[in-house]
N, C-alpha and C positions, 0 to 999 in steps of 0.2 A: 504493500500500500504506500509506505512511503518514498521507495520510486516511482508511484506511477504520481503523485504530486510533483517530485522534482521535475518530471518529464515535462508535466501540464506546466508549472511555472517557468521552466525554461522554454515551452512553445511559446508560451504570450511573450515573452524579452523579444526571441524572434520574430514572431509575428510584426510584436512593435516596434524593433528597428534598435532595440535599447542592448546589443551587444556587449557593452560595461555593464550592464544591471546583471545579465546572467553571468558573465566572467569573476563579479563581486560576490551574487551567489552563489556560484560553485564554488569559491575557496571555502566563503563562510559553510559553506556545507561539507567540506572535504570530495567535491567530486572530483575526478581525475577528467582530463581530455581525453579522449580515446583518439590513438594517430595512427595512421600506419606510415612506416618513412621509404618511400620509393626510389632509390640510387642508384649511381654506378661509383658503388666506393670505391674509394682511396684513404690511405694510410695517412691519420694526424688531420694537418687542411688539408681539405677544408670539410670534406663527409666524412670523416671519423671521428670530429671535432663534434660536428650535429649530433651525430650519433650520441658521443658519450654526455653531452648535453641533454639530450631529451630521456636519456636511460637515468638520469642521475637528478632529474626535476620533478620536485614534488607532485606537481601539478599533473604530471601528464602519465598515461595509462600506452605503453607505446606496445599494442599491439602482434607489433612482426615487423622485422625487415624482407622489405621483396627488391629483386636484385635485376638490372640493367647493364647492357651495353652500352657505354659512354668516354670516360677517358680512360676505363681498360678495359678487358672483355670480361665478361658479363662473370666465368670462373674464377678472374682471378678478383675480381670485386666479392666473390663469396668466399674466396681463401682472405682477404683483408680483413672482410666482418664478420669473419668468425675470431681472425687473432686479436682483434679489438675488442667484441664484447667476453674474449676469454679473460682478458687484462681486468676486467672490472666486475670476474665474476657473475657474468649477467646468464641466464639461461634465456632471452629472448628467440624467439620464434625469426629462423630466415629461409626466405624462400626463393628459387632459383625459379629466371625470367627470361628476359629475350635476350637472345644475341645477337640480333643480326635488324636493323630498322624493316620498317613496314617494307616498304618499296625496293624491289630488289638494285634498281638503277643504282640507289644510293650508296652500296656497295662495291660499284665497276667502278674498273679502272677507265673506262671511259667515259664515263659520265664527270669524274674529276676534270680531265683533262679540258670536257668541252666547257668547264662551268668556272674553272681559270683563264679558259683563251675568252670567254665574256666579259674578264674582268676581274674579277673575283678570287686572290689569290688565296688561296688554304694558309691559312699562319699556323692553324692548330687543327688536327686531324683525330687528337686522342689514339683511342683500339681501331678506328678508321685509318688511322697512320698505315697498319701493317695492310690492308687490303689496296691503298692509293701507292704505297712502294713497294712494288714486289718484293724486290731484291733486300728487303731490310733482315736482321734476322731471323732466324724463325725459331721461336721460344717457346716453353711450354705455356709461359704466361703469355703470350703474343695467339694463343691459338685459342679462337673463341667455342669450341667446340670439345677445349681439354677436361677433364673430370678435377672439379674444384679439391678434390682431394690430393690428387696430383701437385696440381700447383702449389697448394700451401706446404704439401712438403719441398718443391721446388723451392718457395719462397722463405721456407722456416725452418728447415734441415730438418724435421719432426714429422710423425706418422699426427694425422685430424684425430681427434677423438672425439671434436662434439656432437653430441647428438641432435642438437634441437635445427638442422637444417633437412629441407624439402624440397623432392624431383621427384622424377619419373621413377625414381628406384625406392624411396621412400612415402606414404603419406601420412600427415597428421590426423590427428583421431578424428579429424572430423571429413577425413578422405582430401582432401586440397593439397596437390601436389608438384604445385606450379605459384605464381604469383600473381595469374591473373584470376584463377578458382580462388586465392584466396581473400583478395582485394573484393571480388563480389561478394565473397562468403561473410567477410564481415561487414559489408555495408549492409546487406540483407539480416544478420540479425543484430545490426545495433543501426537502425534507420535512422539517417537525421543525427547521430551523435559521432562518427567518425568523420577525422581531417584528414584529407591525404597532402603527404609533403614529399613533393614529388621534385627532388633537386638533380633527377638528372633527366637524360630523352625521355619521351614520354611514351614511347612504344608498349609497354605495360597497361599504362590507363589506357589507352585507344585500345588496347585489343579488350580490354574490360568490358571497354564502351560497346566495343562490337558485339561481345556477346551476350550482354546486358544490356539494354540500352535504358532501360531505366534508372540503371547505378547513378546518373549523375543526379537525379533529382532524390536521391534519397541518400549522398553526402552532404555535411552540416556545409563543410567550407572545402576548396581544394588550393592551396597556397605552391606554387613555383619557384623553384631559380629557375628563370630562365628568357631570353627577348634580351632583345636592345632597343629600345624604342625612342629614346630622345639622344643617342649617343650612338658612336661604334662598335660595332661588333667585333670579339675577340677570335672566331675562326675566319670569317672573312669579314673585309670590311663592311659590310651589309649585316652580318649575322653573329648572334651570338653563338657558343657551341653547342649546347645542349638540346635547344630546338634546331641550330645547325644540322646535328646527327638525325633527325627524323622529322624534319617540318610536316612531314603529312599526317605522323602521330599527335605534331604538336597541333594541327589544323581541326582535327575532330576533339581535341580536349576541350581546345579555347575557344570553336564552336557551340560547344555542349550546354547545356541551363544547367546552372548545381544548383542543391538545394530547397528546400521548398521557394514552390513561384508563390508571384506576387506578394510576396511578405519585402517588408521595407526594405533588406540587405538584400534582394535580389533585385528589386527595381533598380539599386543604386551601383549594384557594384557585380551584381550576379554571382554573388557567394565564392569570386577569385581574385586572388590577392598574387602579384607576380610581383617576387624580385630578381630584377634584370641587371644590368652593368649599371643601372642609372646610379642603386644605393652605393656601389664602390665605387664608383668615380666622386660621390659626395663626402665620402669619408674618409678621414688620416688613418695612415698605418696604426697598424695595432703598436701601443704605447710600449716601450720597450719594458720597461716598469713591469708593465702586466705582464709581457711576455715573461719575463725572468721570474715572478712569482707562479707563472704556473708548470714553467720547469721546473719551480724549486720544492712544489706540492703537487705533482700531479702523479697520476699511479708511476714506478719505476719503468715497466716496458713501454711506456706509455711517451715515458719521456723521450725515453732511447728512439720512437718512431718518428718524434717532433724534430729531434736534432739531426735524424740520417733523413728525412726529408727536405725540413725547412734549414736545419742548420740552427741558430745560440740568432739571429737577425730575426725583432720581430717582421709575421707576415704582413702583404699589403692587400690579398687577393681572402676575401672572406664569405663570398657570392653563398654559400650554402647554408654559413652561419647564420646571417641575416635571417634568413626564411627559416631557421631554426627556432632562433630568437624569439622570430613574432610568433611562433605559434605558441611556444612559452606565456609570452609575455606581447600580445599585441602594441602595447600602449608605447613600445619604442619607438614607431612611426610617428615623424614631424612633419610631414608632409607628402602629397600624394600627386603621382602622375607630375606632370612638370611645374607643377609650385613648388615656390619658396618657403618658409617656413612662417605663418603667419597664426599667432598665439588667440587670436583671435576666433580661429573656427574652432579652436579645442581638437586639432590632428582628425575633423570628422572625414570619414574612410566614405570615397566618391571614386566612380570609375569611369572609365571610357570606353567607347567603341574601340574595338582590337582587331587586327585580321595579322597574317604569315602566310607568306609569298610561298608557292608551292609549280608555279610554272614558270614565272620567268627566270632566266636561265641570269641573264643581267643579277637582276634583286634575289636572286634565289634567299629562301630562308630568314626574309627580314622581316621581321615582325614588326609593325607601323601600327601608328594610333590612324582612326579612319576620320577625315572631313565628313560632313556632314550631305555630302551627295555622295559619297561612295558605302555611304551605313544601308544596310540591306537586312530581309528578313533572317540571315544566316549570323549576320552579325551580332555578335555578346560584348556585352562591357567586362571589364576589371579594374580592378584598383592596383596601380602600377605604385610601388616605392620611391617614394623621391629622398628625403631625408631621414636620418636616425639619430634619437636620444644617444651620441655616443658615450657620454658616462657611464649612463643605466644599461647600454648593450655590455662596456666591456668590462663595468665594476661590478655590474648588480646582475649579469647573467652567465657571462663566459667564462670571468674568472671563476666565480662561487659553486658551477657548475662542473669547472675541469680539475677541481681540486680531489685529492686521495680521499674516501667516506670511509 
């Protein structure tokens, strides 16, 4: 009985648009967020940093990790988060996902070549690196098709021992054996109360979408890294990389209605919150300060992966973080979409028409805020990240979140 009031009181906040009202009640209530965290990990920054953030925050109820192709292949991202959530003792739920983007083009080597003579030079290719150079090495961790067990002893000199990951060889009790059965499985039985944060290609959510197509109106909120919308792009100059790797996954997510319709936060913003390159282009490196206290408190292998990654120099590159952050702790958001920071609206969360370029070979994969003659029935709003609360991101959430419990 008395979830089925918290449920009712948290429909009316939503209904009513009053998103602080229920984030205030659910602390004072002890609710947790229910999340699921969608990646293509990597070790330390910036998705293993999310990660050990959202496993180690009061607040949040994290589900499962489900695993993508993006800046490695898709196994060796499930050999990193498993040694990751091994470090902090976690038994969390991960589950093996796509390898390879929707569209097969997206893969050939000639498809690269034609979409650089257009213009558009690849700066950053990620686990696509190894399919656009042939001739580069060929690794176990380089092969998206290797058995995640494999690679982590590749990568860890040690036999896996965890148990709590899921494929085709193993399924959870509840039969979900992949990451796209399971992204439905628990939107369907927790309707309306899970966020997906989905910080790498979106090739997972789209095939969700496909085979559910109800999943999006029966997720509470779905938050992103990913877009470049008022700046440049980091794998080409048009694109950012994560909806770089599969604009056509990214095309049917940020097409899709989340949420319940017609309640206030779907008029306004369509229940999607994206951060793109705009929030790290707005914010200074991570203070060194910080940096050095959480070398000096954070788990020991933990540390060892910060320093043989990023090296003893705080980072400057936090794209995962951010969208980590806010689902924590939304209120870090100073402003939205291409405003400035003005104290005045109280950081109220408003969004824009969105669309990502999926034909032209020029613009490929640029994701653009739309004029108002080009907004069409296909067209969804979000709420784009312009500025962040940097004190409160990196005193009050990254530090206190990366420290040894």
């Amino acid at each position: 009985m008395k979830k089925v009031i918290i449920l009712l009181i948290n429909l009316f906040f939503m209904v009513s648009g009053f998103s602080q009202g229920t984030k205030d009640f659910n602390y004072k209530m002890n609710i947790k967020e229910k999340v699921i965290l969608d990646t293509d990990m990597v070790e330390g920054f910036d998705d293993g940093v999310a990660l050990l953030m959202l496993e180690n925050a009061q607040n949040i109820d994290l589900l499962g990790v489900t695993l993508v192709a993006g800046n490695t292949t898709m196994p060796r991202a499930c050999a990193t988060a498993i040694k990751q959530v091994e470090i902090i003792k976690s038994d969390t739920k991960i589950y093996l996902g796509s390898n390879l983007p929707l569209s097969e083009k997206r893969y050939t080597s000639s498809f690269f070549e034609e979409e650089e003579k257009a213009g558009n030079k690849i700066a950053y290719a990620g686990f696509l690196n190894i399919l656009k150079n042939k001739g580069i090495e060929q690794t176990i961790e380089n092969d998206p098709f290797a058995s995640y067990k494999d690679v982590y002893k590749y990568l860890y000199n040690k036999e896996c021992t965890y148990k709590n990951v899921y494929s085709t060889e193993k399924s959870d009790s509840s039969g979900c054996n992949n990451a796209v059965d399971f992204i439905i499985s628990q939107v369907n039985k927790y309707p309306n109360e899970v966020i997906l944060l989905a910080i790498g290609p979106l090739t997972n959510i789209a095939l969700a979408i496909e085979k559910d197509p109800s999943l999006p109106s029966k997720v509470k909120k779905i938050v992103y890294m990913g877009g470049a919308f008022y700046v440049e792009g980091n794998s080409t100059r048009n694109a950012e990389f994560n909806w770089w790797v599969d604009p056509d996954a990214a095309k049917i997510a940020i097409n899709s209605q989340w949420g319940i319709s017609k309640t206030t936060s779907s008029k306004e913003y369509n229940n999607q919150v994206i951060f793109g390159l705009e929030t790290t282009n707005n914010t200074k490196q991570m203070p060194q300060n910080i940096y050095n206290k959480i070398l000096d408190n954070t788990y020991d292998e933990f540390r060892e992966l910060l320093i043989r990654t990023k090296g003893l120099e705080s980072p400057r590159q936090l794209w995962d973080v951010f969208a980590a952050a806010y689902v924590i702790d939304p209120s870090i958001v100073l402003s939205w979409n291409n405003q400035e920071i003005d104290n005045t609206l109280n950081n109220k969360i408003n969004g824009v028409y969105i669309d990502i370029n999926t034909d032209s070979l020029e613009n490929y994969a640029q994701a653009t805020v739309l004029e108002k003659n080009e907004i069409n029935f296909k067209s969804k709003k979000a709420a784009i990240a312009n500025y962040v609360d940097e004190n409160k991101f990196f005193n009050e959430i990254v530090y206190p979140l990366l420290i040894k419990k």
